[in-house]
C-alpha positions in Angstrom: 0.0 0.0 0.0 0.8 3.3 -0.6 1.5 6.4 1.4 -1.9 7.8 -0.2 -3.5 4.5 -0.2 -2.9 4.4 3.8 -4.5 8.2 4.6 -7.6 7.6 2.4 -8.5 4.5 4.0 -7.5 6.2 7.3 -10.1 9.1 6.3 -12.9 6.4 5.6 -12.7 4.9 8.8 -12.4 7.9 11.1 -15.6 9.1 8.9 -18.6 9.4 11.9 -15.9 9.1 14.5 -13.9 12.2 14.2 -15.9 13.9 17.1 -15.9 11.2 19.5 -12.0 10.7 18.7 -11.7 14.8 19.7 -13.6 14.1 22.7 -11.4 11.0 23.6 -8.4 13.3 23.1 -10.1 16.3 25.4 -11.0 13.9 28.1 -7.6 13.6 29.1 -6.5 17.3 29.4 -7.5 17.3 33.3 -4.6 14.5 33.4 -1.7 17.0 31.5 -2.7 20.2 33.6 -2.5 17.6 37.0 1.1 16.8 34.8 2.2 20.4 35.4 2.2 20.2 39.5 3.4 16.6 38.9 5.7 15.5 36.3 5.7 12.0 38.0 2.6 11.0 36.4 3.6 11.4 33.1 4.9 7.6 33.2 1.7 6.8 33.4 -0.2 9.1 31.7 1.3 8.8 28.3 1.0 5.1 28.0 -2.4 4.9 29.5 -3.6 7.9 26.8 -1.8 5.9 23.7 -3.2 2.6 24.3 -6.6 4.5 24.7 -6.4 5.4 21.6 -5.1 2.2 20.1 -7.8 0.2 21.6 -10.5 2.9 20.4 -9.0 3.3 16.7 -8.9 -1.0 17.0 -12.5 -1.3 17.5 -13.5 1.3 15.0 -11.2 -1.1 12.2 -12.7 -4.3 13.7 -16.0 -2.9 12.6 -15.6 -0.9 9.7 -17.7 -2.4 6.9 -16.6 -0.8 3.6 -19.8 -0.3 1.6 -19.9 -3.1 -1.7 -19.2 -2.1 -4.6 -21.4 -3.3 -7.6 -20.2 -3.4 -11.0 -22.5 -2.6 -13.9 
């Protein structure tokens, strides 16, 4: 796959999701301001926010059905 290839399909499966990703994202700015007072917690933080993410963008691929196409 190409370089393109990868962000179009990338664009098709955040499509619907792009607002709940943002809100996934803002959910953990409380965590980076409590960062500031304590930069301890960013061990934790960071690897708890990425794998978030992974397991979130994982179920949106698990269940992306692309739409058939029907040839004429």
């Amino acid at each position: 796959m190409s370089s393109g290839d990868i962000l179009r399909l990338s664009v098709k499966l955040l499509n619907g999701y792009k607002m709940d990703l943002f809100v996934l994202q803002l959910s953990f700015m409380g965590w980076h301001i409590l960062v500031l007072f304590t930069f301890v917690l960013l061990v934790w933080i960071i690897p708890y926010k990425e794998m978030t993410t992974v397991k979130y963008l994982t179920d949106i691929k698990e269940n992306y059905k692309p739409k058939e196409v029907t040839y004429i």
